[in-house]
C-alpha positions in Angstrom: 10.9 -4.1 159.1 14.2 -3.6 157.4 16.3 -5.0 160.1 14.0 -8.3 160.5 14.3 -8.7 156.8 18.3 -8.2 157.3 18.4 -11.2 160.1 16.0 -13.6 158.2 18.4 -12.9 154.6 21.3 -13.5 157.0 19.9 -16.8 159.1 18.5 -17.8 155.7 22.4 -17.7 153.6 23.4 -19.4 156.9 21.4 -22.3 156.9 21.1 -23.0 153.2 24.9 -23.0 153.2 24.9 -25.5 155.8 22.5 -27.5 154.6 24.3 -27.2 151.3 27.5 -28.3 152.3 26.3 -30.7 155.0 25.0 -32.1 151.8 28.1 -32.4 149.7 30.2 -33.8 152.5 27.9 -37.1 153.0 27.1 -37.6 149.3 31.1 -37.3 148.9 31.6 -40.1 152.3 28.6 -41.9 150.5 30.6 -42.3 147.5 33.9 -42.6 149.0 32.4 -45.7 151.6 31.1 -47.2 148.2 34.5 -47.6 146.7 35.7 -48.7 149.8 38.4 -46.2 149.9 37.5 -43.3 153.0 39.9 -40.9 151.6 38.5 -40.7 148.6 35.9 -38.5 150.4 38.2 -36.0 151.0 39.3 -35.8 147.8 36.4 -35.4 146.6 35.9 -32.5 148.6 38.8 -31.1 147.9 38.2 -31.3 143.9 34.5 -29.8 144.4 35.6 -26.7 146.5 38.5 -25.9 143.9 35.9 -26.0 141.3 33.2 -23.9 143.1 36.3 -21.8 143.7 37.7 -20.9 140.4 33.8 -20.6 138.8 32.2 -17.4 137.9 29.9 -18.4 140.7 32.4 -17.6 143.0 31.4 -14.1 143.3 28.2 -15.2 145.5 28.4 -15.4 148.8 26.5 -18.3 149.4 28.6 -20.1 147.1 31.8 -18.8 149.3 29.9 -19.5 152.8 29.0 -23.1 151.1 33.0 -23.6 150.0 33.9 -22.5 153.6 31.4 -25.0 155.7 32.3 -27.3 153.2 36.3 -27.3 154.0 35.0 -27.1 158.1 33.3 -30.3 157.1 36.3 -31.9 155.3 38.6 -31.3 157.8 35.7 -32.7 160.6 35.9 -35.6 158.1 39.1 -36.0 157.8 39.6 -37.0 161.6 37.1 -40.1 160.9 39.2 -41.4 157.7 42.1 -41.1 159.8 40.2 -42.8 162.8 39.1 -45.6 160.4 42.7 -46.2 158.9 44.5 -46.4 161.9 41.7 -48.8 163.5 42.1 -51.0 160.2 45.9 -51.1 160.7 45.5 -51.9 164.3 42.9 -54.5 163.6 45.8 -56.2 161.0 48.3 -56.0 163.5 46.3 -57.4 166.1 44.9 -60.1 164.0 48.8 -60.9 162.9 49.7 -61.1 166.6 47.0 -63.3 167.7 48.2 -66.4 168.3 45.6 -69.1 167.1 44.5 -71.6 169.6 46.0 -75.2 169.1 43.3 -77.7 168.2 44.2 -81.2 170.4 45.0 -84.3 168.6 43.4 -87.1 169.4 45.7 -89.6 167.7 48.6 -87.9 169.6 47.0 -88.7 173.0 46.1 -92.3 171.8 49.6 -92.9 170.8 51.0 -91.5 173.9 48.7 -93.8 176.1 49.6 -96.8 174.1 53.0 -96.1 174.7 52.8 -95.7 178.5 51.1 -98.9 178.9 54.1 -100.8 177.5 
């Protein structure tokens, strides 16, 4: 009985801590989307792991497995603010490069076949 009751404390600090930290890192993107700034999210993170950090709290190891999943999760972040940057400076570039399609002008052509008659 001991060692089932060792396994379910240990799948139990496991989960909660992911669940935990899975938690943080979308309420921080959530926040960070609304601002319209994605690396805001990551600061965010950044601040709130610091703070669990340097807290009393620190001596529990939930609160050191959440901190830990929680910097796994920034860093898995961190590759879709990057993603999103360099596809919004792509897009500008792109955009910038573009060139616009000429609208024809009627007068022009009116003109021109005046002209040619004469």
């Amino acid at each position: 009985m001991g060692m089932i009751a060792i396994f379910a404390d240990g799948a139990a600090l496991m989960i909660g801590s992911l669940l935990v930290s899975g938690l943080l890192c979308t309420l921080a993107w959530m926040a960070a989307d609304r601002l319209h700034r994605p690396w805001a999210a990551l600061v965010m993170l950044a601040v709130g792991v610091c703070v669990l950090l340097v807290s009393p709290l620190e001596q529990s190891l939930f609160v050191r497995m959440v901190s830990v999943f929680t910097v796994v999760g920034a860093a898995l972040l961190s590759f879709v603010v990057l993603d999103r940057s360099v596809k919004k400076e792509t897009v500008e570039i792109t955009r910038a490069r573009v060139l616009r399609p000429r609208m024809p002008r009627p007068h022009l052509s009116r003109h021109r076949q005046a002209t040619r008659r004469h």
